[in-house]
C-alpha positions as CSV (number, residue, x, y, z in Angstrom):
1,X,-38.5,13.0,52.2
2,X,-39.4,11.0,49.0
3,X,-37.6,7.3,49.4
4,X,-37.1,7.0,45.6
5,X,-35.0,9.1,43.2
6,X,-35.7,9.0,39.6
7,X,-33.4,9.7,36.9
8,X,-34.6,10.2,33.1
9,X,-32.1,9.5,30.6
10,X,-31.8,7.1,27.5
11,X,-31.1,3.4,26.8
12,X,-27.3,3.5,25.9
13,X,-26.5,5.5,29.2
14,X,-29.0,2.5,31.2
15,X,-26.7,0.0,29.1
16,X,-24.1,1.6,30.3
17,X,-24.6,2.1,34.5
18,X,-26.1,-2.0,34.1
19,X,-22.6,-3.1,32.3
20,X,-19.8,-0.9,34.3
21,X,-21.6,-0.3,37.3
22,X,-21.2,3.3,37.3
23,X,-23.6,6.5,37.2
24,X,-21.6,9.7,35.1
25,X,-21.4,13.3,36.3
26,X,-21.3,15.1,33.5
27,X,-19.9,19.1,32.5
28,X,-23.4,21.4,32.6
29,X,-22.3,23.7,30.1
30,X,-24.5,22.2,27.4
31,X,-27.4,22.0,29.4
32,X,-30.7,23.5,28.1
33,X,-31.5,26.0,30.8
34,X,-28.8,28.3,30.3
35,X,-29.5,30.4,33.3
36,X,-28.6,27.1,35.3
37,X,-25.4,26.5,33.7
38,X,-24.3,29.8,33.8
39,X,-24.6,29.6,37.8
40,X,-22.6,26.3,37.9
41,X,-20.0,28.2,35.1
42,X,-20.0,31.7,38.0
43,X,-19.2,28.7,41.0
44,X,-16.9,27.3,39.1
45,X,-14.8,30.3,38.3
46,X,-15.3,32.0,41.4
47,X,-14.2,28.8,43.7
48,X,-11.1,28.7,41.0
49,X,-12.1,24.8,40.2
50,X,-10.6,23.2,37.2
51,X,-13.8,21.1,36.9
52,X,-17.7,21.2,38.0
53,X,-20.0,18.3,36.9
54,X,-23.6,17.7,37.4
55,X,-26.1,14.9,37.9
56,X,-29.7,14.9,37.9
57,X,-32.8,13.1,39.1
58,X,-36.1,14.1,40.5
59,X,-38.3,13.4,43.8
60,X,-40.9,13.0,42.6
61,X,-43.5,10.0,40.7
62,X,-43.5,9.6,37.0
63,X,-44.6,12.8,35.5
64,X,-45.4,13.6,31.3
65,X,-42.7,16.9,31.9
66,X,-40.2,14.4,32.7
67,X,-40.2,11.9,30.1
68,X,-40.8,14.4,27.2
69,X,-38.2,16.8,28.6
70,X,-35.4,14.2,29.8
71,X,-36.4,11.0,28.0
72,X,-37.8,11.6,24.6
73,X,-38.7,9.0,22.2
74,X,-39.1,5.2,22.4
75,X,-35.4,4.6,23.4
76,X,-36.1,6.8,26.8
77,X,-36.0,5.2,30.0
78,X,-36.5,6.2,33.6
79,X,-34.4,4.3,36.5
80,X,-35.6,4.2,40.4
81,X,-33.2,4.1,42.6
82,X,-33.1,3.4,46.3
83,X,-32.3,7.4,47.7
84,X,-30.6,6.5,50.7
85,X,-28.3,3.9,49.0
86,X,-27.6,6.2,46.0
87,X,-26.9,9.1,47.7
88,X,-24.6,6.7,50.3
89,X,-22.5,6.1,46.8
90,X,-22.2,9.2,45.7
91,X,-20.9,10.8,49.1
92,X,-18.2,8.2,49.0
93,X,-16.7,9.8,45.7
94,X,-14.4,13.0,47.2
95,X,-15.3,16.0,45.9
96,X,-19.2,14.9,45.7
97,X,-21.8,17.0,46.9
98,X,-25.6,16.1,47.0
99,X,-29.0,18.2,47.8
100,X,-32.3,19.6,46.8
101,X,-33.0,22.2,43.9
102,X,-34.2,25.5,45.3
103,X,-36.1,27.4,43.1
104,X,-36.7,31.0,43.5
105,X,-38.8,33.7,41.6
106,X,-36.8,37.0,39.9
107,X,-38.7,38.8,42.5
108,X,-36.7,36.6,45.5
109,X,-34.0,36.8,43.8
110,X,-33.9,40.4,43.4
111,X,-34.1,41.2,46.9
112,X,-31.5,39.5,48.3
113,X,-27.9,38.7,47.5
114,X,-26.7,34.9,46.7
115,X,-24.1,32.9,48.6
116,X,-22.0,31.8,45.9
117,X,-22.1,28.4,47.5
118,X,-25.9,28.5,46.7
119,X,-25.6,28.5,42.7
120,X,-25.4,25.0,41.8
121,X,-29.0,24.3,43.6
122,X,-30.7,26.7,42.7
123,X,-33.3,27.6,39.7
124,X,-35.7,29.8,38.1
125,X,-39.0,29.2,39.7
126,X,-41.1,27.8,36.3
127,X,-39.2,24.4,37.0
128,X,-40.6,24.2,40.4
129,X,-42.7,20.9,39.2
130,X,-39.1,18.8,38.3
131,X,-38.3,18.8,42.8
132,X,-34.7,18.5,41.0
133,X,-32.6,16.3,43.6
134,X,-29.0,16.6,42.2
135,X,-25.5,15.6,42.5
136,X,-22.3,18.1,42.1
137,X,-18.4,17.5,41.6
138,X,-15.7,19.7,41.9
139,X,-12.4,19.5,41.3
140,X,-9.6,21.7,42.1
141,X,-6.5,20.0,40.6
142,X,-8.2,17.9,37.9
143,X,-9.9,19.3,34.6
144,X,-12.4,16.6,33.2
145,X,-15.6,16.5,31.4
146,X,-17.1,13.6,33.0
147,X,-16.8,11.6,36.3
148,X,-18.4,7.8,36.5
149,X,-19.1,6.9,40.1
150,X,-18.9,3.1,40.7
151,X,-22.8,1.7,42.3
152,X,-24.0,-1.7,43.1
153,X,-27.0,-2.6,41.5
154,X,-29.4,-3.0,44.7
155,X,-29.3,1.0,43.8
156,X,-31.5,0.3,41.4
157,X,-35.2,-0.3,42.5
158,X,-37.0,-0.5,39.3
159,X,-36.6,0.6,35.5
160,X,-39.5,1.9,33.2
161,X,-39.0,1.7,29.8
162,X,-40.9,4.8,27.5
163,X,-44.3,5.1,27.2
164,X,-43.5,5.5,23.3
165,X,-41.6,2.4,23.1
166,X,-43.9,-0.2,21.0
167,X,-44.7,-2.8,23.4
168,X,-43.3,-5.4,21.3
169,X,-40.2,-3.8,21.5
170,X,-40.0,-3.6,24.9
171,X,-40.1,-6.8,25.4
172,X,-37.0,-7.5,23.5
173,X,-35.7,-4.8,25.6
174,X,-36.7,-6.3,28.8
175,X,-35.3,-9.9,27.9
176,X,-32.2,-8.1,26.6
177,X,-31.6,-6.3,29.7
178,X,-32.2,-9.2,31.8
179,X,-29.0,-11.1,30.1
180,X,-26.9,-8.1,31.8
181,X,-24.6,-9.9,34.1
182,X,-26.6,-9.2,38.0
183,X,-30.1,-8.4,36.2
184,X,-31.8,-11.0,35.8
185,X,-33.9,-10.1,38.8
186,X,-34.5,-6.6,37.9
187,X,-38.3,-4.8,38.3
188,X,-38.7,-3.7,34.3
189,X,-41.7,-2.5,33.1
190,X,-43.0,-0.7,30.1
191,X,-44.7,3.2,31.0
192,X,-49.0,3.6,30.7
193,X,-48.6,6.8,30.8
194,X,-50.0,8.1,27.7
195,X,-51.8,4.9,27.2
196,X,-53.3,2.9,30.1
197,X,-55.7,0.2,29.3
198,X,-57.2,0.7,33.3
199,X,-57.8,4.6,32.8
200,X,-59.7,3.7,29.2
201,X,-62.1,1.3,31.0
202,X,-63.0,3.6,33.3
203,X,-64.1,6.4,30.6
204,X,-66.2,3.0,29.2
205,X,-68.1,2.7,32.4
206,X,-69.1,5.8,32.4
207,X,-73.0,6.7,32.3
């Protein structure tokens, strides 16, 4: 079991969870993979729930899928958080369920019949490579669009700001973050990803 979950998102939504101390479920139904939300939409409807909300992160290390998919652009950012506190937070929110993303070929999935209780973790098999780790609400009596879920900080292992963000900028970005009341201390770097000074040298030594 992977010790770190990683969630991709964007630097208003990092301003956000650093200022109010809070991560936020949100309704699936404008999610891109609209087989997915059409599952939550079918558990929602068949369990009679006023309200279903999602949350996302992934089990595995920094991939290129994840930040152009999730975290576009220089104002992406991923956050590393500490699993087994995170998940702790979440479970204390009623309603809150958490697990891993099973993904299953049409061929699986045509020979067998789903447990409605099955449909919010589970996927089409072609986003096998995002080991999806996610977080479900659902409400009976209450109809919202969004749920925050109050964290402490020590969630938070490390952020990594976008590989596209101009290293100047980041920065900026860094020492702005750091004025956040409780991070001054936080782990911030800037991505290599699609440009790592290490990797280069090594295609320079070659003979």
């Amino acid at each position: 079991m992977a010790i770190y979950l990683r969630r991709y998102t964007d630097l208003p939504a990092l301003i956000y969870l650093l200022r109010e101390r809070k991560i936020t479920l949100l309704d699936p139904e404008s999610w891109d993979d609209q087989n997915d939300s059409y599952f939550l939409t079918l558990y929602r409807e068949n369990r009679k729930m006023k309200a279903v909300l999602a949350l996302c992160f992934t089990e595995t290390s920094e991939t290129y899928h994840h930040w152009r998919v999730f975290a576009n652009g220089s104002s992406g950012i991923c956050v590393r958080f500490e699993r087994r506190a995170l998940v702790a937070a979440l479970r204390r929110q009623p309603g809150v369920t958490t697990g891993r993303v099973k993904y299953l070929t049409l061929d699986n999935i045509s020979k067998r019949d789903l447990d409605i209780e099955e449909l919010p973790f589970l996927k089409r098999y072609p986003y096998e490579d995002e080991h999806e780790f996610r977080a479900i609400y659902e409400s009976k009596t209450t109809k919202v669009r969004s749920l925050d879920i109050p964290i402490a900080l020590s969630c938070i292992d490390r952020i990594t700001l976008s590989p596209w963000m101009p290293s100047v900028m980041a920065d900026h970005v860094r020492r702005t973050i750091r004025t956040i009341d409780g991070c001054k201390a936080l782990k911030i770097a800037r991505s290599t990803l699609v440009s790592n000074e290490e990797w280069k040298e090594a295609g320079e030594r070659a003979w």
